[in-house]
C-alpha positions in Angstrom: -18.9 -56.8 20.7 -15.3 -55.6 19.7 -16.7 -53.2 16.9 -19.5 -52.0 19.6 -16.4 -51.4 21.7 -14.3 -49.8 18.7 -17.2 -47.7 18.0 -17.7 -45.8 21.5 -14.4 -45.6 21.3 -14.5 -43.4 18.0 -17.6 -41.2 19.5 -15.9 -40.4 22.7 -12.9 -39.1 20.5 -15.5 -36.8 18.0 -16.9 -35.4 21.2 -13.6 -35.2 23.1 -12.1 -33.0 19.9 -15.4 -31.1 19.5 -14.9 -30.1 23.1 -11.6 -29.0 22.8 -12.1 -27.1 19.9 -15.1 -25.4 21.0 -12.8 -24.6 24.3 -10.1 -23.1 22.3 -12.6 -20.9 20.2 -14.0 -19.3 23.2 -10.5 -18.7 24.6 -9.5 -16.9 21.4 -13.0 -14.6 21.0 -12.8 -13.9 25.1 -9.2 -12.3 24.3 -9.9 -10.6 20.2 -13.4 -9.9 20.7 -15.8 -7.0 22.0 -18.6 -6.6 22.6 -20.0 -3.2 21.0 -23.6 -0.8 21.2 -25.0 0.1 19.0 -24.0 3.8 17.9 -27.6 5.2 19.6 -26.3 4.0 22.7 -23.5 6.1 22.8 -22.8 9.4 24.5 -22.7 12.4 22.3 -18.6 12.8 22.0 -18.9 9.1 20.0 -20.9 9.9 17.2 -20.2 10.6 13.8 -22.0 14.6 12.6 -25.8 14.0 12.0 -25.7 14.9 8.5 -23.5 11.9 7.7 -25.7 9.7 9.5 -28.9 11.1 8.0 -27.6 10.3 4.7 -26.9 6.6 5.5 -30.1 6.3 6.6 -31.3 7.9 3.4 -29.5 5.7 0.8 -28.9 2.2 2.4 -32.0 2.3 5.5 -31.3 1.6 9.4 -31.2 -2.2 8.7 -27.9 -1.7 6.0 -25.9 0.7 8.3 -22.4 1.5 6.8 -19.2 0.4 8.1 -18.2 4.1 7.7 -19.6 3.9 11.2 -18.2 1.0 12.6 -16.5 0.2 15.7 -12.8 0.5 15.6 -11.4 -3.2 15.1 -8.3 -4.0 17.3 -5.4 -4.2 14.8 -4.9 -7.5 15.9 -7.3 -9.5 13.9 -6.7 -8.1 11.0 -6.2 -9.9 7.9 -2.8 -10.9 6.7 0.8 -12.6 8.6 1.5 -9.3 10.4 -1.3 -9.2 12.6 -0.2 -10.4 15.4 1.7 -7.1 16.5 0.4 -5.6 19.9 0.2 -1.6 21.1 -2.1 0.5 23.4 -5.0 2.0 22.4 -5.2 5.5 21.3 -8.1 7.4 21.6 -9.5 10.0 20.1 -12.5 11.7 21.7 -10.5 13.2 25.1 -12.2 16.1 26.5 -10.1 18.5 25.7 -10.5 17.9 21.7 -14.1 17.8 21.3 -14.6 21.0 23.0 -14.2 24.4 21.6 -11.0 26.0 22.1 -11.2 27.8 25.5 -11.0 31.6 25.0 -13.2 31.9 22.2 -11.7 34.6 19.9 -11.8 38.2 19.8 -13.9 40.3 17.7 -12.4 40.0 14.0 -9.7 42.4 13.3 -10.6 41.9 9.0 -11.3 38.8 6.5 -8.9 36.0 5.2 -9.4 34.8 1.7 -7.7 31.6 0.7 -7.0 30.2 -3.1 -6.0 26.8 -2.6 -3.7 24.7 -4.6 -3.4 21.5 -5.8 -5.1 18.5 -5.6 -7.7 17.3 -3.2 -5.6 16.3 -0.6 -3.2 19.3 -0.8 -6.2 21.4 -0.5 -7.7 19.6 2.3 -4.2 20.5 4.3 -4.3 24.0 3.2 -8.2 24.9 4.2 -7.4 23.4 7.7 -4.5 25.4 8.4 -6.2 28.6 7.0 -9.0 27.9 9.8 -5.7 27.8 12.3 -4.4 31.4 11.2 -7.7 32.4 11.0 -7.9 32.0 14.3 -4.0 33.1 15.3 -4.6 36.6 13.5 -8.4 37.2 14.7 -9.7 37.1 10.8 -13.4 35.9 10.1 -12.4 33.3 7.1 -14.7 33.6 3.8 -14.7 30.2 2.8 -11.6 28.7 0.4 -11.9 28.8 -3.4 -10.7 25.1 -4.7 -7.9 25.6 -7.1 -9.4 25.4 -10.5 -6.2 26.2 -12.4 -3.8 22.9 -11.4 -2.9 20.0 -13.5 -6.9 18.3 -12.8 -8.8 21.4 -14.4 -11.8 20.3 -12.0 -14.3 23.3 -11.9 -15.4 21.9 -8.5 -17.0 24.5 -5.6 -16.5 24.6 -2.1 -19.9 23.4 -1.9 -19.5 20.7 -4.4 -16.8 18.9 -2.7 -17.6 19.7 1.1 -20.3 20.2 3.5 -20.1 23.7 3.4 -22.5 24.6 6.5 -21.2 21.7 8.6 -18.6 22.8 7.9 -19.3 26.8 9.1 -21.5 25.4 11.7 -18.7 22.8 13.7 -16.1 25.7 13.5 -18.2 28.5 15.0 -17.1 28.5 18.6 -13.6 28.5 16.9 -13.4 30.7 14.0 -16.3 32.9 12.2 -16.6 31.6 8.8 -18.7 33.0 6.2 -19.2 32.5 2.5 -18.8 34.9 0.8 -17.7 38.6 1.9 -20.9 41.3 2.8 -21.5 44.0 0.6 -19.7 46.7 2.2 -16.5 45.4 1.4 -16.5 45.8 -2.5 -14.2 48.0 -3.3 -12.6 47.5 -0.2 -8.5 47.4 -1.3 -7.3 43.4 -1.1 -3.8 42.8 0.5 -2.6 39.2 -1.8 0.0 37.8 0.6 2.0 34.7 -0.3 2.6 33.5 3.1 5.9 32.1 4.3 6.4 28.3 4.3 5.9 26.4 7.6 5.7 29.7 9.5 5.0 29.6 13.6 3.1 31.9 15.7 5.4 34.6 15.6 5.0 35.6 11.9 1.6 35.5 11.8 1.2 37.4 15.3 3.5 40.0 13.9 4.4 40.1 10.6 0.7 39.0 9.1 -1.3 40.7 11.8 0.3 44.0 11.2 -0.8 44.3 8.0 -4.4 45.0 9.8 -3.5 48.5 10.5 -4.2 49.4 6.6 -6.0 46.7 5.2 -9.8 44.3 6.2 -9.0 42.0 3.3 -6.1 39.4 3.2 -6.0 37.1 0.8 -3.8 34.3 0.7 -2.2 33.5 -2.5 -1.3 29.7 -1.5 -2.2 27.5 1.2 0.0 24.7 1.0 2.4 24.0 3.8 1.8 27.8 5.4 1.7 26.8 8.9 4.5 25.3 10.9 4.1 21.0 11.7 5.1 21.6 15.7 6.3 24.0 18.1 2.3 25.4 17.8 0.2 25.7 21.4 -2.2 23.0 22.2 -5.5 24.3 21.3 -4.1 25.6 17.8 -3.1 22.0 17.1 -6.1 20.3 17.9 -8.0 23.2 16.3 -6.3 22.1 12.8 -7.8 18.2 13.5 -11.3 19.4 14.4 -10.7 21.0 10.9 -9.2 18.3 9.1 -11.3 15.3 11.0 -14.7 17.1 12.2 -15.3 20.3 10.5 -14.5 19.1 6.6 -17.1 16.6 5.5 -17.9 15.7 2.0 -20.6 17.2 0.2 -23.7 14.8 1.2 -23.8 13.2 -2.4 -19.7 12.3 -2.1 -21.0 10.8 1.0 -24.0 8.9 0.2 -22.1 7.4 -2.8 -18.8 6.9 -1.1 -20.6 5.0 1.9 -22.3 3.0 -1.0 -19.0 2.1 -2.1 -17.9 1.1 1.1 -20.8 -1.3 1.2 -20.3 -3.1 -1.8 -16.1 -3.7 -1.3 -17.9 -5.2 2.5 -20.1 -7.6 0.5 -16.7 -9.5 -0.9 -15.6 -9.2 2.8 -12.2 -7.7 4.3 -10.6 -5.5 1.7 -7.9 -4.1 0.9 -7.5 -0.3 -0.5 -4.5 -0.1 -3.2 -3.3 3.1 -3.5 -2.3 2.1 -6.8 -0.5 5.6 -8.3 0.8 4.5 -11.4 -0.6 7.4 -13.4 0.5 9.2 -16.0 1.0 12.7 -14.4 2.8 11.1 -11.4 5.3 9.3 -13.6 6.1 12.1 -15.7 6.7 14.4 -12.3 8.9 12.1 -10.8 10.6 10.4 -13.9 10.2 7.1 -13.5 10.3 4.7 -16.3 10.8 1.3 -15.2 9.2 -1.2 -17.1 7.8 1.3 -19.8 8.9 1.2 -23.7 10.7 4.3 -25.1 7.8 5.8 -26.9 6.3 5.9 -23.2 9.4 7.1 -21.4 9.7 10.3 -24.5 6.1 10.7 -24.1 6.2 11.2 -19.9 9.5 13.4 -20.6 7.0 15.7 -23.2 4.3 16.2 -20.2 7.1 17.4 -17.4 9.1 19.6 -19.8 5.5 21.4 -20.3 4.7 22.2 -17.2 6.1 25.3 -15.7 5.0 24.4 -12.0 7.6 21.6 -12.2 11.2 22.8 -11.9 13.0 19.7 -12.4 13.0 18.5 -16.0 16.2 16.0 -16.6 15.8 13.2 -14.0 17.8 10.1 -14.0 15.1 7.2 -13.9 17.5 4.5 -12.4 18.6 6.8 -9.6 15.2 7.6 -8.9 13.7 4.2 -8.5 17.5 3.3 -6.9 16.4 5.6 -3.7 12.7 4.4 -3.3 11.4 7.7 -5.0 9.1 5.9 -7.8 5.5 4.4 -7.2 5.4 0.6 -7.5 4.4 -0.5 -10.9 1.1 -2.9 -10.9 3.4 -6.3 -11.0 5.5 -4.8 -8.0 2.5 -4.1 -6.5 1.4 -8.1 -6.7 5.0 -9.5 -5.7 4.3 -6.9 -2.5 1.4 -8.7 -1.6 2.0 -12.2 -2.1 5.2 -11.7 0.0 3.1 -10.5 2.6 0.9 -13.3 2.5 -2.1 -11.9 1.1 -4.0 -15.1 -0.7 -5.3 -14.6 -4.1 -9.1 -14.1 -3.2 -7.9 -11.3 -1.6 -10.7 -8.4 -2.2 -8.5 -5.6 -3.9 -10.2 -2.1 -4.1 -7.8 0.2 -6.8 -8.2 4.2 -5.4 -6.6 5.7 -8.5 -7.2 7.1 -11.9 -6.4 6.0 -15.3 -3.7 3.9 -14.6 -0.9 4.4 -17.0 -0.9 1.6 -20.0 -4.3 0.1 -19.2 -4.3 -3.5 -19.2 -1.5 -3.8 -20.7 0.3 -2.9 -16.9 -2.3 -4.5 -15.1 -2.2 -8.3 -16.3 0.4 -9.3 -13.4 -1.8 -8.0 -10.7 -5.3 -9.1 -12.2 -3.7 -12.7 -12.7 -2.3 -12.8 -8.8 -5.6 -11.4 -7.2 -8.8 -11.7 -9.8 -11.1 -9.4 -7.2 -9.9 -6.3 -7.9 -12.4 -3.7 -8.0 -12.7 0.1 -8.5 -15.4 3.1 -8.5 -16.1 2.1 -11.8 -16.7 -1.5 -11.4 -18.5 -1.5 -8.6 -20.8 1.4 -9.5 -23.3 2.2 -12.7 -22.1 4.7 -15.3 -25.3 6.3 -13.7 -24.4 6.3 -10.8 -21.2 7.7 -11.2 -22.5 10.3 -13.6 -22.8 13.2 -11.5 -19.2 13.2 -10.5 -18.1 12.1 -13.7 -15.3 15.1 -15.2 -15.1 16.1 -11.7 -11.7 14.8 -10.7 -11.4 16.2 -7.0 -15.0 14.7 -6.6 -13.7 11.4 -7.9 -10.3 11.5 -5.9 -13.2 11.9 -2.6 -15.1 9.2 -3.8 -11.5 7.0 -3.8 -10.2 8.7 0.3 -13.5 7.5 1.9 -13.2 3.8 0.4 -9.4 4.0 1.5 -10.0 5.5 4.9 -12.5 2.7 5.9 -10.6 -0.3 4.0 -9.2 -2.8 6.8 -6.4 -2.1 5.2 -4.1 0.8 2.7 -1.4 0.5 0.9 -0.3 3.1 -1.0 2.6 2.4 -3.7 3.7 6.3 -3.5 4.2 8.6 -0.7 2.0 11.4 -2.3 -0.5 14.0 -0.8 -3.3 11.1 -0.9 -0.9 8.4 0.7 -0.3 10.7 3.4 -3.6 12.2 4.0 -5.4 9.1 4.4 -2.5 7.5 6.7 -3.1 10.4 9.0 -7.0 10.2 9.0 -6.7 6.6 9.7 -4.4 7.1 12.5 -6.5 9.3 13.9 -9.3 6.9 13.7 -7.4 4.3 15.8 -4.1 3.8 14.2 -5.9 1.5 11.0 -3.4 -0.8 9.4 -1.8 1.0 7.0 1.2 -0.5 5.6 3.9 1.5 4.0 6.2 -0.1 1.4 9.8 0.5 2.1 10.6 0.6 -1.8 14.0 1.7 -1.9 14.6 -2.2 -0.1 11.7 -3.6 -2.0 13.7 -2.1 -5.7 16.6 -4.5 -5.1 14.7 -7.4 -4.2 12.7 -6.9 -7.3 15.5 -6.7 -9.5 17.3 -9.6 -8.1 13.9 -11.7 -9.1 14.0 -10.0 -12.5 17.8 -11.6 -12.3 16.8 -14.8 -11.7 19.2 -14.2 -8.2 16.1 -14.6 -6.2 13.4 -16.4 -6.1 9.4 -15.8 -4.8 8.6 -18.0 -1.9 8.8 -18.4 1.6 12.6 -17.0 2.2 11.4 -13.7 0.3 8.2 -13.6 2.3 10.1 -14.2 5.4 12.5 -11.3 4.8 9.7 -8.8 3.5 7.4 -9.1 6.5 10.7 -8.9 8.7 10.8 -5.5 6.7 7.6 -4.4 7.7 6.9 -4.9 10.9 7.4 -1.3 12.0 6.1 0.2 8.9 2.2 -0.9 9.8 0.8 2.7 11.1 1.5 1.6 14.5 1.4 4.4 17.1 4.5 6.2 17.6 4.9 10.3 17.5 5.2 12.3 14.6 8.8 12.5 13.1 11.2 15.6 13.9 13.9 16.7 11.0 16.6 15.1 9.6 19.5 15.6 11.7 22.0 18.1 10.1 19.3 19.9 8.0 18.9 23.7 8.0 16.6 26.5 6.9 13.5 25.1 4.7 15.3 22.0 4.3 14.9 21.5 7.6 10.8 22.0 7.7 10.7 20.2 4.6 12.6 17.0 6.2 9.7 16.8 9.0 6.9 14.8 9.2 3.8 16.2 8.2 1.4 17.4 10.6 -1.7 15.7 8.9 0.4 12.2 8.5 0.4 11.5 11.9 -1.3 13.8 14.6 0.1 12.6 17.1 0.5 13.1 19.9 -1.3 16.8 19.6 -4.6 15.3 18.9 -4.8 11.6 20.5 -4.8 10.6 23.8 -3.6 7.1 25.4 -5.1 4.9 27.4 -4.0 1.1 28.4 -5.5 -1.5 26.8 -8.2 -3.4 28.3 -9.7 -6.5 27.2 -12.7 -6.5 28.9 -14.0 -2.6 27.6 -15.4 -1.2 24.3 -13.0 0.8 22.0 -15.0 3.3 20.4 -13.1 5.8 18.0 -15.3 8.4 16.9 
């Protein structure tokens, strides 16, 4: 009778604690959780371009549909100890960006050429503000030549790289862009004009527009940094994010294979991307040598002194890596993440090229977290084929994986860093967490010294570090304080790394709604 008793006794208590734990779950999904529609449910202003959607549909079927079209997530269930921070909502499909700008533009004065430079990134800046002064000095633009010339030697199109007529076709109630100049214009003189760095309205209203009176052709020599980060009306501003975040797709087969990409990291489930830029033409431009043997160190020294573009040749690598301006090595990398509490099964996608020393640099990482995977791992030579030689291709294939990863990291404040921070802000303000190396560098050392140790105390202090530096909303950065003339331009935050607030709206948080950011 006693074990009858003793029994009840220890099924009421299973069914008591499966109670209370079925109680707490449905607290915590009624507070994290939303319910979404499915994207054909949604209004018009919510949807991705039909082209990208068509070519989901083509290559993975309605049944398979890509992340790359997922809901925003709430930052707060994220993976990882510093999820737990709070902030309002940002939004970005207010009215007033998704329509065309409101006085559409006057008959073209003449035609803007553009020769880009530099990477991908650098050019995808550069085309979007040429579509701004485009529009500033009432030119029709012919669209951009890629820079086939820089350190990559990619012989890439336009076309092969972007969506040329969604591209054309989103911009038309903006700016007349065509692809190539008519006929009656050969011949016709060309004005090259190297425009002014971070230049406002007035130079291009006056100084650039002037130039009309005796030429129909300017061609700009560069398109890097050309247009001013603030102090630009409204509508010019959110004409350079319809650019950047509407108007420039990827060519449909970047697409295809970059949603593809995106659906395989998703199979190992949330996943980080590493912006892992420990290559061999970034540690030669910036001089960094930590960790490397000498033959390494002379050979990095041989590549900057040969490069004309870069004017700096004798850098002091210890006072670089001193003041945070070196990427992470690999093993700096993994001490990163473990402090941040990142477990080992941790899905790690790489978005990088060769990575300087091969294995040889990568053993700490690949021992710390064993899933780390690539373009190359997780697709066929086959597959990869068509880009293959292609760098700018391959740097796209690498910024759509990164942009839809729960969460970046880059380990160098470069054009890609950057560019992808931005896009994911203006997604919804994705977790992006950026290293604070020039504290991380002294912490690294002092383990190198045996002064400090890996554990909880380090962990602790890191995260503590890092609470602010998550891609949080705040508005974009003015310049240093003291700085003049270009220095001063130069010291501001980009307008791409954080559009805000020119191109997001806010709206308070509500539990009980759907966040939709598209």
């Amino acid at each position: 009778m006693q074990k009858r008793r003793w029994s009840e006794v220890g099924l009421m208590r299973k069914i008591l604690s499966c109670a209370i734990c079925t109680i707490a779950m449905m607290s915590l999904l009624s507070v994290h959780l939303h319910k979404f529609p499915h994207h054909s449910k949604l209004s018009d202003p919510y949807r991705l371009p039909n082209p990208q959607i068509e070519i989901r549909d083509k290559i993975l079927g309605k049944e398979q549909e890509q992340r790359w079209t997922r809901e925003f997530t709430p930052p707060n269930v994220f993976l990882g100890p510093l999820a737990s921070q709070q902030f309002p909502v940002w939004r970005t499909n207010c009215p007033i960006l998704w329509k065309p700008v409101p006085n559409p533009p006057p008959e073209s004065r003449g035609y803007l050429l553009a020769h880009t430079n530099g990477g991908l990134n650098q050019m995808r800046a550069g085309i979007c503000d040429m579509v701004a002064i485009a529009r500033i000095i009432n030119a029709t633009l012919v669209v951009p030549e890629l820079d086939k010339k820089s350190y990559w030697q990619d012989s890439s199109n336009f076309s092969d790289v972007f969506n040329e007529d969604h591209f054309i076709n989103v911009l038309a109630n903006d700016v007349k862009v065509i692809k190539k100049l008519p006929k009656e214009m050969d011949g016709a003189p060309i004005a090259i004009k190297y425009f002014k760095s971070w230049s406002g309205m007035d130079y291009y209203q006056e100084e650039i527009s002037s130039m009309w009176a005796d030429y129909k052709v300017i061609q700009a020599g560069k398109t890097d940094s050309r247009l001013a980060n603030n102090n630009l009306p409204p509508d010019i501003q959110k004409l350079r994010c319809r650019a950047c975040y509407e108007a420039l797709c990827f060519a449909p087969q970047i697409e295809a294979m970059g949603k593809l990409l995106v659906d395989r990291m998703r199979s190992f489930g949330t996943y980080i991307a590493l912006h892992l830029r420990y290559e061999k033409d970034i540690l030669a431009f910036t001089g960094c040598t930590h960790g490397l043997s000498s033959a390494e160190a002379d050979e990095l020294k041989k590549i900057r002194d040969a490069n004309d573009k870069w004017k700096v040749k004798d850098i002091d690598p210890r006072e670089q890596r001193s003041k945070g301006f070196c990427p992470l090595t690999p093993k700096e990398a993994a001490i990163f993440l473990s402090a941040l509490g990142y477990p080992s099964n941790t899905p790690i996608y790489i978005a990088a090229g060769e990575i300087y020393g091969g294995d040889s640099y990568m053993g700490d990482l690949q021992s710390r977290y064993p899933m780390l995977m690539s373009k190359e791992k997780l697709a066929s030579i086959e597959e990869l084929e068509p880009f293959a030689n292609h760098s700018t291709q391959l740097a796209a294939l690498d910024y759509i994986v990164s942009v839809e990863s729960d969460v970046f990291m880059p380990t160098y404040s470069g054009n890609m860093a950057r560019a992808v921070e931005g896009h994911r802000r203006f997604l919804g303000h994705r977790r992006t967490i950026s290293p604070d190396k020039k504290a991380l560098v002294r912490l690294f050392d002092k383990i190198e010294q045996g002064i400090k140790k890996e554990g909880k105390l380090l962990s602790d202090k890191v995260i503590e570090m890092h609470k602010k530096r998550q891609g949080t909303p705040r508005k974009r950065k003015g310049p240093v304080p003291g700085t003049k003339g270009m220095d001063r331009f130069r010291s501001e935050e980009a307008f791409y790394v954080n559009p805000l607030p020119d191109c997001l709206c806010v709206q308070p948080r509500n539990l009980n709604t759907s966040v939709i950011i598209r």
